[in-house]
N, C-alpha and C positions, 0 to 999 in steps of 0.2 A: 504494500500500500504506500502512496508517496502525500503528501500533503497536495491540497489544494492549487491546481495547475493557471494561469491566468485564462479567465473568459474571454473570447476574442470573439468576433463577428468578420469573417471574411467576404469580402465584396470584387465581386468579377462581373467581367460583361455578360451578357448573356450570349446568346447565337443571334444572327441576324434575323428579326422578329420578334424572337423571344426578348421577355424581361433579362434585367441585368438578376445575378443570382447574389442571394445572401446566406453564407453556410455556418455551422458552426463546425471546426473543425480541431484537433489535435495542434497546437502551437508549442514549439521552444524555441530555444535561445542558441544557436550555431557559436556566433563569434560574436566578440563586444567591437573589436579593432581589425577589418573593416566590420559594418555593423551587418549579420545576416543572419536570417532566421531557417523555421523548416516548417515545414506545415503539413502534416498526415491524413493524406484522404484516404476511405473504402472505393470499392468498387462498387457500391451505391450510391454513392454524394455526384452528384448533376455537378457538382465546383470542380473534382476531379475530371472528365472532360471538358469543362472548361478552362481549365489552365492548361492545361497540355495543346487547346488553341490559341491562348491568348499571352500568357508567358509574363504576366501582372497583374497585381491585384493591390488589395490593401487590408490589412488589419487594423480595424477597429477597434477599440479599448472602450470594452461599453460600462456603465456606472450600475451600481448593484440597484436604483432605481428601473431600469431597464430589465430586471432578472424575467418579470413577464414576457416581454418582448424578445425576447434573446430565446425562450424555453419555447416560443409560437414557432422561430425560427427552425429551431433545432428536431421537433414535431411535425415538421411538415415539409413536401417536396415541391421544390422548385419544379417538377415536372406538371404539379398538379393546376399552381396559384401561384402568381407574383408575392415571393416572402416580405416585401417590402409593402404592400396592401393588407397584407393578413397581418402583419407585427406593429401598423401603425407606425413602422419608422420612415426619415424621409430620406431621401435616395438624394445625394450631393455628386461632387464631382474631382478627383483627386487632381492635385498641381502640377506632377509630373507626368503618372504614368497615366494609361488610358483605363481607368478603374473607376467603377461608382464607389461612393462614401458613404456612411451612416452619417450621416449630421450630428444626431443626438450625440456621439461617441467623441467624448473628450479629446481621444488622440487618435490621429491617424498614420500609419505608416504604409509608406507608399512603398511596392516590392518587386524587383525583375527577377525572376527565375532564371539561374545558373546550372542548375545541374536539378537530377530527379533520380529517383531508386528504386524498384521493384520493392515491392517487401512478401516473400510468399505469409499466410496464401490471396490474401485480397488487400494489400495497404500499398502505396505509393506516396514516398516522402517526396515533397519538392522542395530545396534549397534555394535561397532568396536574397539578393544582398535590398540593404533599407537605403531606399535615393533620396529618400523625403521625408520629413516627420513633422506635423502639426499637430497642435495641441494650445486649448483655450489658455486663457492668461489663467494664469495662478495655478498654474497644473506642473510650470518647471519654474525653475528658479533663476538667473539670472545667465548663471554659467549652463543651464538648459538639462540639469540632474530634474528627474522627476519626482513631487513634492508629495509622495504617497496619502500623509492623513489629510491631503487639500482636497481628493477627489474618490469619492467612494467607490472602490474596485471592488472587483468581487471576484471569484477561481471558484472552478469546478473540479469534482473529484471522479477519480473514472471507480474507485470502488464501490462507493456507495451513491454516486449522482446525488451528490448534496452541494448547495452551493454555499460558498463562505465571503464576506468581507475581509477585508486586509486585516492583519491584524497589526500591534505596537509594534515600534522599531526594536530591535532589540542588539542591537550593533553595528559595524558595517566592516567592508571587505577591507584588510589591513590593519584592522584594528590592535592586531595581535605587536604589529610593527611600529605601531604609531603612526598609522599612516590612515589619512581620509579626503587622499588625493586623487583613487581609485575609482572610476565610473562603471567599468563594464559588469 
């Protein structure tokens, strides 16, 4: 069992006609320096064909206020209904890459797909480097570290699919060193 993993709302185009897709999928953390992430689809998520055509997207950082909207998402297929109509969220427009945004979603990180992995017997990682990052005011700090108790986050757990707020700081990376010059 691992602790609570961060919520994320993934946002891709759709196919041409179709609505743009909003998924919920598997996210971590690849590298802090350059910045890239990974993001694990099944062989049932409609996001998974679409990145494999479109080759960016964006990760949203939705606010535990949203935990309804994120769980409509997560419940139901892009195949069926535009997740963006059914979740009541609104569909924005990323800076760099060619990716719809959650609006409501405090931060957005905008992502190119670099590389991708089989996983038997149904997952496919895709790796990502981060081109762009937005995020409301009071969400980072000046030198652009993210301000955790300013913005209600929330992680989901794959054991028991319960979802949790952030919890207290309880130190940070180098501490051990004396050091709190450490970002990634």
């Amino acid at each position: 069992m691992l602790p609570p993993v961060p919520a994320i709302l993934l946002t891709v185009n759709g196919r041409p006609g179709d609505p743009d897709e909003i998924s919920v999928l598997w996210t971590f953390v690849v590298s802090g320096d350059p910045p890239q992430i990974g993001v694990s689809a099944g062989l049932e998520h409609q996001a998974r064909e679409l990145l494999e055509i479109h080759d960016e997207f964006v990760l949203n950082v939705p606010l535990a206020a949203m935990v309804e909207a994120f769980d409509t998402v997560d419940m139901n297929s892009g195949r069926v209904a535009d997740k963006f109509e059914l979740s009541g969220l609104t569909r924005g427009a990323a800076t760099v890459v060619d990716a719809p945004t959650v609006e409501e979603s405090p931060i957005h990180c905008e992502c190119r797909i670099f590389d991708s992995l089989e996983v038997p017997p149904e997952r496919k990682l895709f790796f990502a480097e981060v081109v762009a990052t937005t995020a409301v005011e009071g969400a980072v700090d000046d030198a652009g570290r993210l301000i955790v108790p300013a913005v209600d986050f929330f992680g989901m757990t794959a054991g028991s699919g319960e979802h949790y707020t952030m919890g207290r700081r309880v130190g940070n990376i180098g501490m051990t060193a004396g050091r709190t010059d450490i970002k990634y």
